[in-house]
Steps between C-alpha positions, in 0.01 A plus 500: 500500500430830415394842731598825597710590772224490739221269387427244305133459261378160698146435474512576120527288174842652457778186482618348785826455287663519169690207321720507219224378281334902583622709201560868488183628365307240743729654796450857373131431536499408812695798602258746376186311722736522795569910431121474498507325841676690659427801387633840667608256788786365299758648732787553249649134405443170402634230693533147264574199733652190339307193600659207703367184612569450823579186693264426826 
């Protein structure tokens, strides 16, 4: 998962995740439409979560 410090860009077509089969200039994409997102909100950092499947 991917967001800034603060928030994240739900509600979007933005990726829910990444997987290895992503590559760089897929990734780098991505990045720029989330800049777009977030616009002069982006408080400063990004914030890139590893997923994990969790047991219930």
């Amino acid at each position: 998962m991917i967001k800034d410090y603060v928030k994240s860009v739900k509600g979007t077509d933005f990726p829910k995740f990444f997987d290895k089969n992503t590559t760089q200039d897929e990734l780098d994409n991505w990045m720029n439409v989330f800049y777009k997102y977030r616009g002069n909100l982006l408080t400063g950092g990004i914030c890139v979560k590893e997923f994990l499947p969790l047991k219930f």
